[in-house]
KOLLUM-469840 format. One record per residue (C-alpha): residue number from 1; x, y, z. Coordinates in Angstrom, 1 decimal. Each point is the difference from the previous one (the first is absolute). Layout:
N
     n     east    north       up
   NUM        X        Y        Z
...
# end
This chain:
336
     n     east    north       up
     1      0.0      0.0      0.0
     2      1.3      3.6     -1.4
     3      0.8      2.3      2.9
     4     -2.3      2.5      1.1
     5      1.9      2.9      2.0
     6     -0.7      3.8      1.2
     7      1.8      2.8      0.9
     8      3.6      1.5     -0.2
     9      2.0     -0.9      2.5
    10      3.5      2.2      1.2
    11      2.0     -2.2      2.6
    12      2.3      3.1      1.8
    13      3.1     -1.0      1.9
    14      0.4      1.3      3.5
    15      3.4     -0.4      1.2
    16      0.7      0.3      3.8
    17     -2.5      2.2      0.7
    18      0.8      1.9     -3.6
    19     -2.6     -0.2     -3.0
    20      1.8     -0.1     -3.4
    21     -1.3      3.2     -2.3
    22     -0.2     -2.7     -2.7
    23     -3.6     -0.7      1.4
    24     -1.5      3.1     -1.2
    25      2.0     -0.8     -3.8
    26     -2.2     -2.7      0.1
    27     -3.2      1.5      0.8
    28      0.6      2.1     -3.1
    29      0.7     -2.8     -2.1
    30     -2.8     -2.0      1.7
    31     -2.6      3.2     -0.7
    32      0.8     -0.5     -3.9
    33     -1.0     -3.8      0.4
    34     -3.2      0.6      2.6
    35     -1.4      3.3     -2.1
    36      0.3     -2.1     -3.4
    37     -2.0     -2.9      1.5
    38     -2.1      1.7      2.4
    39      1.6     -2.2      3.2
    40      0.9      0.7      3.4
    41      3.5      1.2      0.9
    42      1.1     -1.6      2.8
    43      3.4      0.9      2.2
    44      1.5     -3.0      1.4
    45      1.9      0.6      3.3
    46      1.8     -2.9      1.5
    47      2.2     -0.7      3.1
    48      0.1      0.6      3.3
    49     -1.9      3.2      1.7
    50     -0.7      0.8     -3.5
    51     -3.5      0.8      0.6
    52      1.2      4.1      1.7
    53      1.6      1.0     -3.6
    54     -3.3      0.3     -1.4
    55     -1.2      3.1      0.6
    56      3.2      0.8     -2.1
    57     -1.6     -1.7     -3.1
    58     -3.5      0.7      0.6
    59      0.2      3.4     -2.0
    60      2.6     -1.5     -2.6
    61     -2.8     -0.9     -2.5
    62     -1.2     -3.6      0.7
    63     -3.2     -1.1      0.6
    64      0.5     -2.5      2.7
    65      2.8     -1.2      2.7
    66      0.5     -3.4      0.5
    67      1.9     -0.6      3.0
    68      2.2     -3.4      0.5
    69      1.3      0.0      3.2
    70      1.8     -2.3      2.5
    71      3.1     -0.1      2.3
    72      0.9     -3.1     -2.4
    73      0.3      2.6     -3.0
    74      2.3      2.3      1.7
    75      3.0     -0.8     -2.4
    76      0.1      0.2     -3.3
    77      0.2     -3.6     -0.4
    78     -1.1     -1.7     -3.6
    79     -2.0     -3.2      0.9
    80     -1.4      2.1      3.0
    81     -1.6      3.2     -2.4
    82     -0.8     -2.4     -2.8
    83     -1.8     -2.5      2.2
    84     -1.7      3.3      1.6
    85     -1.1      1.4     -3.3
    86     -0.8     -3.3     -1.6
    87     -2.8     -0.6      2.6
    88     -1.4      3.5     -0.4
    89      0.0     -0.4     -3.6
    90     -1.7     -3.0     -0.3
    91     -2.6      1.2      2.3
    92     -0.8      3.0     -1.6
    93      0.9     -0.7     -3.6
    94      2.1      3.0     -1.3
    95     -0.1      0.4     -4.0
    96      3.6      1.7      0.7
    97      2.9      0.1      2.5
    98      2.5      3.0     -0.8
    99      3.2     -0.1      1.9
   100      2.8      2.1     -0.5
   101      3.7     -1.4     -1.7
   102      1.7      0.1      3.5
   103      2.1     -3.2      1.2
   104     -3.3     -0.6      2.1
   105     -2.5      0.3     -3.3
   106      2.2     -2.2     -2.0
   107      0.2     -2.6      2.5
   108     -3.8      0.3      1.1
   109     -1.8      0.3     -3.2
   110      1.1     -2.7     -1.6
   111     -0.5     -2.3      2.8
   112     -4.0      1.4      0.6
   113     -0.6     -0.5     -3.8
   114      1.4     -3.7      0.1
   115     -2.0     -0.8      2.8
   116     -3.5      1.6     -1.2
   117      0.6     -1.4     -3.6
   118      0.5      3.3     -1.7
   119      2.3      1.6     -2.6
   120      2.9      2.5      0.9
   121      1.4      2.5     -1.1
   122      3.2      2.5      0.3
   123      1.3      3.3      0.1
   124     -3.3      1.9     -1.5
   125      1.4      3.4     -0.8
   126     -3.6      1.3     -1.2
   127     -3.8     -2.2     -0.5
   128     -2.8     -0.1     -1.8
   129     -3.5     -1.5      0.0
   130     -1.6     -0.7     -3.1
   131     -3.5     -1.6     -0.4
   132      0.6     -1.5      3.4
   133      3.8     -1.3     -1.2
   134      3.0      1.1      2.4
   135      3.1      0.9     -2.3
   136      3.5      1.7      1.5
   137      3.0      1.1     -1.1
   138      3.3     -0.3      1.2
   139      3.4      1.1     -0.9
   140      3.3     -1.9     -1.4
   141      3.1      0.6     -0.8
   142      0.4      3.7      1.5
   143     -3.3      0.7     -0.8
   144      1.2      0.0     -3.9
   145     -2.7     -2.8      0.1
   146     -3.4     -0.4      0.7
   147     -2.3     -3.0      0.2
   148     -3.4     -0.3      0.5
   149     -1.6     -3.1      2.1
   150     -3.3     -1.2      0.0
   151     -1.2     -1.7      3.3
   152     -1.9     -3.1     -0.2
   153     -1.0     -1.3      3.0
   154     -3.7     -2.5     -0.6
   155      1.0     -2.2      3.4
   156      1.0      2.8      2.3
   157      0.6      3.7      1.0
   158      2.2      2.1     -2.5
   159      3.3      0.8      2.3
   160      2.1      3.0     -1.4
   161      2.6      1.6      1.8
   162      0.9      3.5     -1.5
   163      3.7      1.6     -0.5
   164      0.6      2.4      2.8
   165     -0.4      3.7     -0.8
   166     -2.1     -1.2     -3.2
   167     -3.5      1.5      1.3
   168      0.1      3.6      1.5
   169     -1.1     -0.5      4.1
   170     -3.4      0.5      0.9
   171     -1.3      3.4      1.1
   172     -2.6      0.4      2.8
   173     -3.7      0.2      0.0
   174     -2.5      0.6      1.8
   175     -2.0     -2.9      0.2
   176      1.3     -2.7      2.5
   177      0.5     -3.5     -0.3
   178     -2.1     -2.4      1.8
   179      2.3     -2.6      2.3
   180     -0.8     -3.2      0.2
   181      2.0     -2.3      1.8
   182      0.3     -4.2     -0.6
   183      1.3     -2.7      2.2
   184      3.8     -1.6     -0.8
   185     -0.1     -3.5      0.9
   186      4.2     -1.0      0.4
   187     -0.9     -3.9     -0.4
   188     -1.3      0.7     -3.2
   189      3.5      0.3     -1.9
   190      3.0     -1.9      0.3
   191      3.4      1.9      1.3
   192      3.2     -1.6     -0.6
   193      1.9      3.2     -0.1
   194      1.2      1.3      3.9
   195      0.3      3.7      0.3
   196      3.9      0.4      1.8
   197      0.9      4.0      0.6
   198     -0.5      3.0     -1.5
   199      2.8      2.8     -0.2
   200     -1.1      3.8     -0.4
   201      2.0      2.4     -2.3
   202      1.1      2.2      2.7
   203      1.7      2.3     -2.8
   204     -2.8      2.0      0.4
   205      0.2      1.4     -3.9
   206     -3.2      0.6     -1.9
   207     -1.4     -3.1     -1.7
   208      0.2      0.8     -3.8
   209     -3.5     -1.7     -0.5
   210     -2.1      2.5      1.6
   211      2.4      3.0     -0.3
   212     -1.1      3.4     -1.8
   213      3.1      1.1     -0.5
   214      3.4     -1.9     -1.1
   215      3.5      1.2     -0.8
   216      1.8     -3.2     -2.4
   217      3.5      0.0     -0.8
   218      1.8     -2.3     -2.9
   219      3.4     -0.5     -1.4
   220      0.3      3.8     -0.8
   221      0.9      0.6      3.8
   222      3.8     -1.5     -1.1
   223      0.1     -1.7      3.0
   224     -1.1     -1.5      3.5
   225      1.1      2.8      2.0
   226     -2.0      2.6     -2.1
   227     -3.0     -1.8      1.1
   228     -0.2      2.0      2.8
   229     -1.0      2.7     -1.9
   230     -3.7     -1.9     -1.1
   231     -0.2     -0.2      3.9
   232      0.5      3.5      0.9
   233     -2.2      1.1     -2.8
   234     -2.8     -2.5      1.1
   235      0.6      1.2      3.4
   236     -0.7      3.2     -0.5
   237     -3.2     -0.7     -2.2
   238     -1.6     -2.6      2.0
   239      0.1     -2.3     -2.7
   240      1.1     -4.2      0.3
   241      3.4     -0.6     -1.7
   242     -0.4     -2.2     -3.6
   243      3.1     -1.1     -2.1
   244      0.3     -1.6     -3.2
   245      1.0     -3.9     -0.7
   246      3.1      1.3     -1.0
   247      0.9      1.3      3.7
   248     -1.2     -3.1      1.9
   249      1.8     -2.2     -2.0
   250      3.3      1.7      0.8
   251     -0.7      0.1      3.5
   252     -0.9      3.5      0.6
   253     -3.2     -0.6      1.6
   254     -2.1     -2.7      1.3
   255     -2.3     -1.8     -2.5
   256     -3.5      1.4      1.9
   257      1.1      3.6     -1.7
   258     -0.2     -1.3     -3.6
   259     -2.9      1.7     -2.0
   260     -1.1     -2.1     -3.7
   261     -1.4     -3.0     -0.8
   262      2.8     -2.7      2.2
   263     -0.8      2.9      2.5
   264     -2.9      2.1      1.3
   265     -2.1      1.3     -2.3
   266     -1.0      3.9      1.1
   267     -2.3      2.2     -0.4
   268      0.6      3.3      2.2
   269     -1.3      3.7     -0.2
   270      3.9      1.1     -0.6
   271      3.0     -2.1     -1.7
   272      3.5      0.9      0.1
   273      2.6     -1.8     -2.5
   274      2.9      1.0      1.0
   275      3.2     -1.8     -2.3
   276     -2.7     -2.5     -1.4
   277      0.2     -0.2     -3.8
   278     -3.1     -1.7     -0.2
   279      0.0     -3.5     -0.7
   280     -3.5     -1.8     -1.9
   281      0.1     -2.2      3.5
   282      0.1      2.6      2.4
   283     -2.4      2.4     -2.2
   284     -2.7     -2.3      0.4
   285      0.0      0.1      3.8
   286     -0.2      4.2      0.0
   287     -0.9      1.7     -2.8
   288     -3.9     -0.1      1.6
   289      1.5      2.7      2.4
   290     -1.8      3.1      0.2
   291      2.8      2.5     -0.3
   292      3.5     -1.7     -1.8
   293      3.3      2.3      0.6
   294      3.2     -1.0     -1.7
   295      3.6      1.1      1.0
   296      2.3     -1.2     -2.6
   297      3.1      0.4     -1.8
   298     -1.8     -0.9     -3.1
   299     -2.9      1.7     -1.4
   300     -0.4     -2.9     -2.5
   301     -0.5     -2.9      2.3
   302     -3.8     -1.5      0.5
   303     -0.6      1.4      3.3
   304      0.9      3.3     -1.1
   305     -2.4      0.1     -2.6
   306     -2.8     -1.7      1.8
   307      0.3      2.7      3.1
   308     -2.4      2.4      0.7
   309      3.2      2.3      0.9
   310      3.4     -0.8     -1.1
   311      3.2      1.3      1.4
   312      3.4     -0.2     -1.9
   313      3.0      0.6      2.3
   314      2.4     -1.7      2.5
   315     -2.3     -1.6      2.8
   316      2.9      0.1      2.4
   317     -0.8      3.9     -0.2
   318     -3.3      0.1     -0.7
   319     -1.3     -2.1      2.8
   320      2.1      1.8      2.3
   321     -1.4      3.2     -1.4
   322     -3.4     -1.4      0.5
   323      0.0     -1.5      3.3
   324      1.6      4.0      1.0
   325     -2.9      1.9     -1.3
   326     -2.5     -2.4      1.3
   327      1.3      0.5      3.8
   328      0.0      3.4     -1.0
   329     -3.5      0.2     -0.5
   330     -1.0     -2.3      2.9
   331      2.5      2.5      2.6
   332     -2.0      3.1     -1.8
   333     -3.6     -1.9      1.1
   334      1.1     -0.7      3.0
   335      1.0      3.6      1.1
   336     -2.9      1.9     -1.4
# end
């Protein structure tokens, strides 16, 4: 028998205590899907004391809360969630399940779809509904490709997860979501996985996912040392601190800095490139930044000529220069 589902669902991760912005990506996404089919658009909040972040998504734009909650669910462990959200699912018989393309969504989605029968699929950077038909697209190759996927899914629930930064974040609204809240039965999925330790970054640096403002530095900068400089100008903006591939392979900086597609893929109000010549790869994780600036020694190079404002020059001058006027302006504020 065919599969008869419902309703959008968007399963947000909440991380220690910490929902993930990607939730209210997917309610945007989710709205195309729910509008286009006239369904419900569900948010899907699961973990442990989950249930007191949802007057932060109430006004985010879905219709409903559904809140999976248990002391069992505290971690973000795989067979735990996925036996969690299969049981909801096949209760309430969503048409869709959208997570977003983190290490969780990758792991999760796939597992959900295999268990209620249904068809996933990857990395949507945009989606359609025609006649009732759920297409998406998603990018290869830099971005230099694009494919388009039809979901078939006549057994089960379509699962998508979507590319982060793909769909703009949800604004707020005025109506409110109604919460419901449904039981999580542990001895209803098998756990073979142990949850050990978990180690904060006490670095205490702004996360580049959620950041509004970053400052990236590539091989341009010459060398290690002159790295310092993308700090001190990040510093003084308030902005996280990106790098190319180039950088991290050489050591400058740690791997969680890189910004493309082996990296994190951006999407802030204000980009800085400082040295970065602008590689297809690393393109593809930023040019959806608001505001691009470009300091470069070549006025040629990709980055150059895809920034909103390009600078030509030395950047062991010009961020110096920079970071100068800035504090500058910030001493001027702060005597007036």
């Amino acid at each position: 028998m065919a599969y008869e589902g419902k309703g959008v669902w968007c399963v947000g991760e909440v991380r220690h205590g910490d929902l993930s912005p990607s939730l209210f990506e997917l309610i945007t996404a989710g709205r195309i899907i729910a509008d286009a089919r006239s369904e419900t658009l569900t948010a899907v909040l699961i973990g442990k004391g989950v249930a007191a972040k949802a007057d932060e998504v109430a006004a985010r734009g879905a219709d409903k809360i559904l809140v999976l909650e248990h002391d069992a669910l505290d971690q973000l462990v795989d067979e735990a969630h996925t036996g969690a959200l299969t049981a909801a699912a096949g209760t309430e018989k969503p048409r869709t399940l959208l997570f977003s393309a983190s290490v969780y969504g990758r792991s999760v989605a796939p597992r959900v779809a295999v268990a209620l029968g249904g068809a996933v699929a990857s990395d949507a950077s945009a989606l359609t509904v025609t006649d009732g038909k759920l297409t998406l697209e998603r990018s290869a190759f830099g971005s230099a490709v694009i494919s388009t996927v039809a979901v078939n899914a006549a057994d089960g629930p379509e699962v998508v997860t979507t590319a982060p930064m793909a769909f703009e974040r949800s604004g707020t609204s005025e109506t409110k979501a109604e919460v419901t809240q449904a039981a999580v039965d542990p001895a209803s999925w098998t756990q073979n996985t142990e949850f050990v330790s978990f180690s904060a970054d006490e670095s205490k640096e702004i996360d580049l996912g959620g950041a509004e403002k970053i400052v990236s530095g590539g091989r341009g900068l010459g060398n290690a040392d002159n790295f310092s400089l993308i700090r001190d100008l990040a510093k003084s903006l308030g902005a996280a601190v990106g790098a190319s591939r180039a950088v991290v392979d050489s050591g400058w900086i740690p791997y969680k800095h890189q910004v493309g597609l082996t990296g994190r893929q951006v999407r802030p109000r204000l980009y800085v490139a400082c040295g970065i010549s602008g590689q297809i790869q690393h393109l593809a994780g930023m040019k959806s930044s608001d505001v691009i600036v470009a300091i470069n020694t070549d006025a040629d190079c990709p980055m150059m000529k895809l920034a909103t404002y390009s600078v030509k020059g030395d950047l062991t001058q010009i961020i110096p220069a920079i970071v100068s006027e800035i504090d500058k302006v910030r001493g001027s504020s702060n005597g007036s």
